[in-house]
Backbone as ProteinMPNN parsed JSONL, in Angstrom:
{"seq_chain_A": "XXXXXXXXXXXXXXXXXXXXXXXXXXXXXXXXXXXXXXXXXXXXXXXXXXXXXXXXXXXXXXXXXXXXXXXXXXXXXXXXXXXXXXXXXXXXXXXXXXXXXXXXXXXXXXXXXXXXXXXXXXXXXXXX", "coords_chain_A": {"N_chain_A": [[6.664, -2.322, -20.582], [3.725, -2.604, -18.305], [3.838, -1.809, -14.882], [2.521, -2.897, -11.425], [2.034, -0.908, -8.643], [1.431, -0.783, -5.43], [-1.044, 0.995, -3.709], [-1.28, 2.288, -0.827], [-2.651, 2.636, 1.852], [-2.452, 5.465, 3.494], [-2.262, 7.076, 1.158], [-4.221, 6.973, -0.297], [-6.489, 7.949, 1.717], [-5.366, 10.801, 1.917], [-6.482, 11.101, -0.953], [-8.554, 11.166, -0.961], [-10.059, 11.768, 0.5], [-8.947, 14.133, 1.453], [-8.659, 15.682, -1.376], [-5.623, 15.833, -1.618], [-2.648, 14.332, -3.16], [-3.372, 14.577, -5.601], [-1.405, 14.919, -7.815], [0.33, 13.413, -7.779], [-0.986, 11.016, -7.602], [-1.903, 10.934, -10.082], [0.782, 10.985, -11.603], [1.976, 8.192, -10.711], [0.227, 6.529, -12.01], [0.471, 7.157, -14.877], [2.889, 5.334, -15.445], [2.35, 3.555, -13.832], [-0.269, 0.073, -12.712], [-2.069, 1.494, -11.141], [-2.818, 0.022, -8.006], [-4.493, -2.16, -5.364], [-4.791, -3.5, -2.274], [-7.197, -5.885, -0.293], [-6.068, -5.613, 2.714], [-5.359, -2.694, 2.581], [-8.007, -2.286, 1.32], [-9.78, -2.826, 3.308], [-8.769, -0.626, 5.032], [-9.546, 2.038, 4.707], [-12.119, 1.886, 2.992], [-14.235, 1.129, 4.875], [-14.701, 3.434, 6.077], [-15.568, 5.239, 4.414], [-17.77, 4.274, 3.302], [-19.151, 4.566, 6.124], [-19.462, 7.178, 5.583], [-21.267, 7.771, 4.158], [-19.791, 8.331, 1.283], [-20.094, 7.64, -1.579], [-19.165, 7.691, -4.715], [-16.353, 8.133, -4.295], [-16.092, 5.568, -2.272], [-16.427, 3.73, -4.488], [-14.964, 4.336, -6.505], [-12.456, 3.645, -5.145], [-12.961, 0.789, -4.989], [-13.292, 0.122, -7.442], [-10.103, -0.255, -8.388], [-7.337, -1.937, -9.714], [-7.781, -5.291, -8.431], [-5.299, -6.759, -6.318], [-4.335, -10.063, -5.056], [-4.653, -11.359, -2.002], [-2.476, -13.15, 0.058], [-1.726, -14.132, 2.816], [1.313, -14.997, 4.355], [2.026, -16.003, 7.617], [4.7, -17.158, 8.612], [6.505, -15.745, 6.886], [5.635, -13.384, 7.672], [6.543, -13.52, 9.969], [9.536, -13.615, 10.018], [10.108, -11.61, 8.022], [9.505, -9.32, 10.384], [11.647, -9.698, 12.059], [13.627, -9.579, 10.387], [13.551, -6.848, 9.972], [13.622, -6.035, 12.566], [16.111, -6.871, 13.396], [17.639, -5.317, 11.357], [17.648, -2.652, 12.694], [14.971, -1.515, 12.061], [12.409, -0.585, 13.801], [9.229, -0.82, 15.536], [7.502, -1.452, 13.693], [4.027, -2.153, 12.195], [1.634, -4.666, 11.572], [0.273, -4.679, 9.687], [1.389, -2.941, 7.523], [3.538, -4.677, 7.429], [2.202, -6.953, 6.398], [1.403, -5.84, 3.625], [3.691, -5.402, 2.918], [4.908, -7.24, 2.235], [3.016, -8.679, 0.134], [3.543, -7.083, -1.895], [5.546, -7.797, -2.496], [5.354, -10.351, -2.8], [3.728, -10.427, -5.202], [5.86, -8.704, -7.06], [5.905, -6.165, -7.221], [5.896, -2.489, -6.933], [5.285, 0.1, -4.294], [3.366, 2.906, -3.294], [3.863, 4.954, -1.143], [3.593, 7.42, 1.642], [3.993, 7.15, 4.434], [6.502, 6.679, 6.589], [7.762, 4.687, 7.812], [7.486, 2.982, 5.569], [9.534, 3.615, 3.828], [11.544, 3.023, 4.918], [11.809, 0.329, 5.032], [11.093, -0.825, 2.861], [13.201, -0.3, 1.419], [14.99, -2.286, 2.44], [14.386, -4.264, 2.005], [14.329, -4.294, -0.798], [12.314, -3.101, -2.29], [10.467, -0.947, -4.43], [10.311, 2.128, -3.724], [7.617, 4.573, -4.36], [7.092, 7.497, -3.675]], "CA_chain_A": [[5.769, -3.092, -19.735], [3.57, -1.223, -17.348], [4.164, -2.334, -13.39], [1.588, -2.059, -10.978], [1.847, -0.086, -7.78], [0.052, -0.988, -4.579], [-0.842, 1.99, -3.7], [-0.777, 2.33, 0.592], [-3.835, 3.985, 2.425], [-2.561, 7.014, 3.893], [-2.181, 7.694, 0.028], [-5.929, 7.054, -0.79], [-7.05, 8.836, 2.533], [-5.267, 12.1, 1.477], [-6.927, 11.752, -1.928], [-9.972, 10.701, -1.539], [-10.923, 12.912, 1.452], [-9.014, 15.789, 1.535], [-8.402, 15.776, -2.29], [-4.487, 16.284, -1.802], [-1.867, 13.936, -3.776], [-3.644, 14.012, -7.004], [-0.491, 14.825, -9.128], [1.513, 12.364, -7.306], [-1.843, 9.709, -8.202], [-1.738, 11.487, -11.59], [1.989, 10.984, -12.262], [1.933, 6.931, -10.829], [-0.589, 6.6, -13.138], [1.589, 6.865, -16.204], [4.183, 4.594, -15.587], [2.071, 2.198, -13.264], [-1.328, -0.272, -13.162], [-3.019, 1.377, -9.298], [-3.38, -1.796, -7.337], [-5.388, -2.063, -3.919], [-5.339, -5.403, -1.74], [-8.103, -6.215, 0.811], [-6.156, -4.907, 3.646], [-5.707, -1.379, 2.119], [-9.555, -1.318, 1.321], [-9.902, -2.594, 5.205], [-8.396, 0.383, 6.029], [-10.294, 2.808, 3.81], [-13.125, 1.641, 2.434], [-15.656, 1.482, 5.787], [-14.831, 5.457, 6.784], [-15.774, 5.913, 3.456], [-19.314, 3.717, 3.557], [-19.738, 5.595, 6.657], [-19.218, 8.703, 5.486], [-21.608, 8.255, 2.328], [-19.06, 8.586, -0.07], [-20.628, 6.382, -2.347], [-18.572, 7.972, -5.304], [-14.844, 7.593, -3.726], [-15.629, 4.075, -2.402], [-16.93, 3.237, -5.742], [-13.478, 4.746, -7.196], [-11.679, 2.777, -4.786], [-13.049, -0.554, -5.185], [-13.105, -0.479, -8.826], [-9.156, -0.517, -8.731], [-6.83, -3.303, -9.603], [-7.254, -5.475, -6.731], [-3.679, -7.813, -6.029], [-4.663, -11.351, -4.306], [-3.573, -11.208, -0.688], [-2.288, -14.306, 0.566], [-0.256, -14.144, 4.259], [1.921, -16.732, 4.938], [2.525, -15.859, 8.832], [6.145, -17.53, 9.058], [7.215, -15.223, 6.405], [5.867, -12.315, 8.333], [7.564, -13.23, 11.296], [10.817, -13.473, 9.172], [10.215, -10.058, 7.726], [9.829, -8.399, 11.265], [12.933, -10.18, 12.779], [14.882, -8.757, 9.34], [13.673, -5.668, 10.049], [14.514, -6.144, 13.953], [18.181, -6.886, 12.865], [18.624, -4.377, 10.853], [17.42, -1.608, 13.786], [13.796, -0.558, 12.282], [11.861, -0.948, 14.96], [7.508, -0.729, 15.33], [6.863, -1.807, 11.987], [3.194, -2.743, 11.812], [1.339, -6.119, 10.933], [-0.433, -4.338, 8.674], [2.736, -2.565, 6.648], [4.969, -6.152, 6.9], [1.47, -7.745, 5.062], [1.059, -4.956, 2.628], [5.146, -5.343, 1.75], [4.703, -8.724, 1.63], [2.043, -8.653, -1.126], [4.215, -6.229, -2.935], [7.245, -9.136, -2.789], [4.707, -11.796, -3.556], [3.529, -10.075, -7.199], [6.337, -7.547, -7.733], [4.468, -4.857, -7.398], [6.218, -1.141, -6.353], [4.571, 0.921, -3.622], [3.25, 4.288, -3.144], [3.251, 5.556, 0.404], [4.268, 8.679, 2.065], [4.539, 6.266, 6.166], [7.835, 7.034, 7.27], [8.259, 2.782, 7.895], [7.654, 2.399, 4.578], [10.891, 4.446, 3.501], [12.802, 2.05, 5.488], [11.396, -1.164, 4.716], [11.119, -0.78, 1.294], [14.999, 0.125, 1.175], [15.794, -3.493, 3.353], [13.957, -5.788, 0.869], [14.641, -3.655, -1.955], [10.982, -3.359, -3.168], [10.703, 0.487, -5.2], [8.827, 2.997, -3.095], [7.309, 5.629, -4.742], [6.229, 8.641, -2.919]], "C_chain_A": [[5.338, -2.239, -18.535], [3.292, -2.326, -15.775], [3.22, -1.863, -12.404], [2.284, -1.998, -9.807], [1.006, -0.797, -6.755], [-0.185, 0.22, -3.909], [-1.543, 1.774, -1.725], [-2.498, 3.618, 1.025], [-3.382, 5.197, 2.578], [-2.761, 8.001, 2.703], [-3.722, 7.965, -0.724], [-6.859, 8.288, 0.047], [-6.756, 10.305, 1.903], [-5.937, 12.487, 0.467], [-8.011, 12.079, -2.146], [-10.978, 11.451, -0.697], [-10.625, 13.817, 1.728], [-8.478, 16.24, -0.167], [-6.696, 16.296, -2.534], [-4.028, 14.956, -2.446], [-2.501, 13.425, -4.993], [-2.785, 13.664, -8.056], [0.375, 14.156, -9.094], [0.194, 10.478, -7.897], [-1.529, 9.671, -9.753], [-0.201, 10.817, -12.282], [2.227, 9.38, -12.148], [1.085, 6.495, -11.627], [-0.045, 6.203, -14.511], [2.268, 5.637, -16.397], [3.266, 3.362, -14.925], [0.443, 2.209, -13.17], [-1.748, 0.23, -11.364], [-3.349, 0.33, -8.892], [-3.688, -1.166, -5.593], [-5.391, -3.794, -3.652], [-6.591, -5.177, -0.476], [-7.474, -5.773, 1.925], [-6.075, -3.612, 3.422], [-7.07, -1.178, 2.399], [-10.557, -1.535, 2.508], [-9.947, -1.84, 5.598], [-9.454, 1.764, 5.708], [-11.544, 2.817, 3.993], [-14.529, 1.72, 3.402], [-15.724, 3.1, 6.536], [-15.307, 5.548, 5.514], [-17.424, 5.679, 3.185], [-19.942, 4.299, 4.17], [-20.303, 6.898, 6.57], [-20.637, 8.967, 4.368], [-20.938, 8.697, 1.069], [-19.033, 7.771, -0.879], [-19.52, 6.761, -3.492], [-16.855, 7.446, -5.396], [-15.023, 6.074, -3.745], [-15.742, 3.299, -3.768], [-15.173, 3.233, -6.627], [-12.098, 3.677, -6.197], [-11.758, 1.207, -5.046], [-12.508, -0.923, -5.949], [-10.94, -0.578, -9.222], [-8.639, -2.095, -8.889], [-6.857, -3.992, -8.237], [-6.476, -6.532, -6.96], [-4.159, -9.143, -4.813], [-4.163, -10.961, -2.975], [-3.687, -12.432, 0.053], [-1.074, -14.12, 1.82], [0.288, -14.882, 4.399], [2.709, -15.981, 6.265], [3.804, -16.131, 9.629], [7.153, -16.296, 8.239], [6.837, -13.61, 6.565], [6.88, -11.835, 9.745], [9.235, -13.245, 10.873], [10.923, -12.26, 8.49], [10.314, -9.328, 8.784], [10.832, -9.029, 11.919], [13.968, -9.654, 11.618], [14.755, -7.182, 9.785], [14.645, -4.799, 11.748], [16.113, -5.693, 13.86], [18.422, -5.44, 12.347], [17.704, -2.602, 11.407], [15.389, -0.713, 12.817], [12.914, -1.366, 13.21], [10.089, -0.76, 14.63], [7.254, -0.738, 14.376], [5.508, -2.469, 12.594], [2.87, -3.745, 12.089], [1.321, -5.528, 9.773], [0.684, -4.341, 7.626], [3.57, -3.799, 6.269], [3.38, -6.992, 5.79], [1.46, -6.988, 3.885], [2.812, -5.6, 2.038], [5.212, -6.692, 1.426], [3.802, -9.141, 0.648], [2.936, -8.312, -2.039], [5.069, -7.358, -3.469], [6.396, -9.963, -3.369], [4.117, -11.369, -5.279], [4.026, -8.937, -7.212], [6.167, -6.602, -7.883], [5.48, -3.499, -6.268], [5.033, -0.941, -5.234], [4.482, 1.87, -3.315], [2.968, 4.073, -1.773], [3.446, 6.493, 0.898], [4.914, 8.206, 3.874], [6.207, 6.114, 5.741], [8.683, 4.721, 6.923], [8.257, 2.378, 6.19], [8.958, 2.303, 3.813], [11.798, 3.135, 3.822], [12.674, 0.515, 4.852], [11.58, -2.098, 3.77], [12.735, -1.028, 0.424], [15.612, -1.592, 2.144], [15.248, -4.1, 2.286], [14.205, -5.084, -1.148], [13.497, -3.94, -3.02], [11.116, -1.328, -3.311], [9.459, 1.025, -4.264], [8.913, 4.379, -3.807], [6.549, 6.788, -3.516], [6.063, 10.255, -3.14]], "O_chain_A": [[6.045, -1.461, -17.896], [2.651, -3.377, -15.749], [2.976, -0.658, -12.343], [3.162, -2.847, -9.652], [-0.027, -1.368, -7.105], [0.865, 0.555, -3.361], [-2.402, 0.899, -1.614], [-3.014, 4.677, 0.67], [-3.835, 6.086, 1.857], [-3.169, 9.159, 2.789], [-4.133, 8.874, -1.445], [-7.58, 9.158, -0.442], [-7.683, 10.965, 1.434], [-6.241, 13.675, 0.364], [-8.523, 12.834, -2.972], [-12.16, 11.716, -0.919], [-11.405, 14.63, 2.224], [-7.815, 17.277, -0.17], [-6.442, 17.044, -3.478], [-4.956, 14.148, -2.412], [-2.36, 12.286, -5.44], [-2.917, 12.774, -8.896], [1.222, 14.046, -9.981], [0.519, 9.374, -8.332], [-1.079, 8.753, -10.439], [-0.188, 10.238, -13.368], [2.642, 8.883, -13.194], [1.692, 5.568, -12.163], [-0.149, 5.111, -15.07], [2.2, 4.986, -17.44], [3.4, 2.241, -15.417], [-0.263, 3.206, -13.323], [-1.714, -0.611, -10.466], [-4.222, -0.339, -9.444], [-3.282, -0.199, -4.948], [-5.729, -4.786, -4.297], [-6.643, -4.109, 0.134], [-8.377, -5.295, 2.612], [-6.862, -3.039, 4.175], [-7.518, -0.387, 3.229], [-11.6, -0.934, 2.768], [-10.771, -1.628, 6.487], [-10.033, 2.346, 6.626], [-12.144, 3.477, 4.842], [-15.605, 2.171, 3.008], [-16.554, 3.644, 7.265], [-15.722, 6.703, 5.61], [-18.208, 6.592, 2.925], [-21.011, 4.764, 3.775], [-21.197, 7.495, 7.169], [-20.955, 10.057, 3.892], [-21.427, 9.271, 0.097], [-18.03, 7.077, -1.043], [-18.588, 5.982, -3.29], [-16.306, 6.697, -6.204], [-14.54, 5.324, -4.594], [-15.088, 2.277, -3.979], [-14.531, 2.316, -7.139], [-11.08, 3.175, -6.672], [-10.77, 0.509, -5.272], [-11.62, -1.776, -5.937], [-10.583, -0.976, -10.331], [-9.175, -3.113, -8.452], [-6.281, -3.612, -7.218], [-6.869, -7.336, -7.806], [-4.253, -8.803, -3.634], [-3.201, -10.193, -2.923], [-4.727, -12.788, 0.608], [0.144, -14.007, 1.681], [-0.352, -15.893, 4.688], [3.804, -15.443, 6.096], [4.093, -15.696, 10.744], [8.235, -15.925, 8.694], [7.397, -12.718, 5.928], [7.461, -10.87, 10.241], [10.042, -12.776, 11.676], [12.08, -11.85, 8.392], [11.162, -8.448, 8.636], [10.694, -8.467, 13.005], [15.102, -9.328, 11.969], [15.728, -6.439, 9.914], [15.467, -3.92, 12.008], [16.857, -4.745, 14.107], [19.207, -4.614, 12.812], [17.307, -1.712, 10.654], [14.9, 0.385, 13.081], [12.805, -2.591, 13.271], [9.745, -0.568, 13.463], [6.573, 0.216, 14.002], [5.695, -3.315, 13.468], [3.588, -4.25, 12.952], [2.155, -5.731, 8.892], [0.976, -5.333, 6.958], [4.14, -3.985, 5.194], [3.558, -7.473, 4.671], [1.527, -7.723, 2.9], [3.004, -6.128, 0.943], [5.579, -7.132, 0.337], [3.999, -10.315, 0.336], [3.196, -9.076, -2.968], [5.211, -7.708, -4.641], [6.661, -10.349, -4.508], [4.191, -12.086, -6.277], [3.273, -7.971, -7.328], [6.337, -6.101, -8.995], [5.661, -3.658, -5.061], [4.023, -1.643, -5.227], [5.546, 2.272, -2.846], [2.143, 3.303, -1.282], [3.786, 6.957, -0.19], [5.897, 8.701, 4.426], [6.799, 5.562, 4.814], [9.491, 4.046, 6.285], [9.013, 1.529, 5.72], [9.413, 1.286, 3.29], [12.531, 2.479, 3.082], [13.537, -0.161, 4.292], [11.927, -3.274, 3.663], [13.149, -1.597, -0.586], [16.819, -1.724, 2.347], [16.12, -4.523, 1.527], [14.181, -5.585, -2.273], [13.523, -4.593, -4.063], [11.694, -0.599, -2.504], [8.298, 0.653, -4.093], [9.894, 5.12, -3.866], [5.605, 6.628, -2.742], [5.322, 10.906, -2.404]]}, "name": "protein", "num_of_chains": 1, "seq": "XXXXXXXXXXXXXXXXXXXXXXXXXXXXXXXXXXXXXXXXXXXXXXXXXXXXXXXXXXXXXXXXXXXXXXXXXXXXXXXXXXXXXXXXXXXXXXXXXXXXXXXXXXXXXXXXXXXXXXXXXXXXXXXX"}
């Protein structure tokens, strides 16, 4: 059964504009379905409009995109776990993104430092 991935901006940015972590896209690839939610292609997607990179955004859109539904009590219950257990400046952004991941199972590619940690408290699979 193949598992999708949400795959984390900084990971798109590197690929998509300075063409670095292809063989790390390449190799999640295999094993998993690339997924993108609406805040990812938030983050992305209008430097890329700007830019004229009609091509990239095109390549980004067309990925799996993963519903994104917040439920705001169970963000503030993710950054008070994280509180507790000493990681500190986590995000919004990052606690919605891992919270997608938890809500459809879904691994994540990232190379953000917070993710490392985060990932390892809720015990969601980070690829990087």
């Amino acid at each position: 059964m193949i598992k999708k991935v949400l795959v984390d901006s900084c990971i798109w940015i590197d690929f998509l504009g300075r063409n670095l972590r292809k063989d790390l896209i390449e190799r999640i690839s295999e094993d998993y379905i690339l997924s993108i939610n609406d805040a990812i292609l938030s983050e992305v997607l209008p430097h890329l409009i700007h830019q004229k990179e009609n091509r990239a955004a095109d390549l980004l859109a067309s990925q799996f995109i993963i519903p994104l539904t917040i439920s705001w009590p169970d963000i503030i219950s993710l950054q008070v776990r994280m509180i507790k257990a000493g990681i500190n400046k986590v995000g919004i952004l990052d606690l919605i993104i891992l919270q997608n991941a938890m809500q459809n199972r879904c691994a994540i590619a990232s190379v953000d430092k917070h993710f490392r940690l985060i990932c390892s408290e809720v015990g969601i699979e980070l690829i990087n």
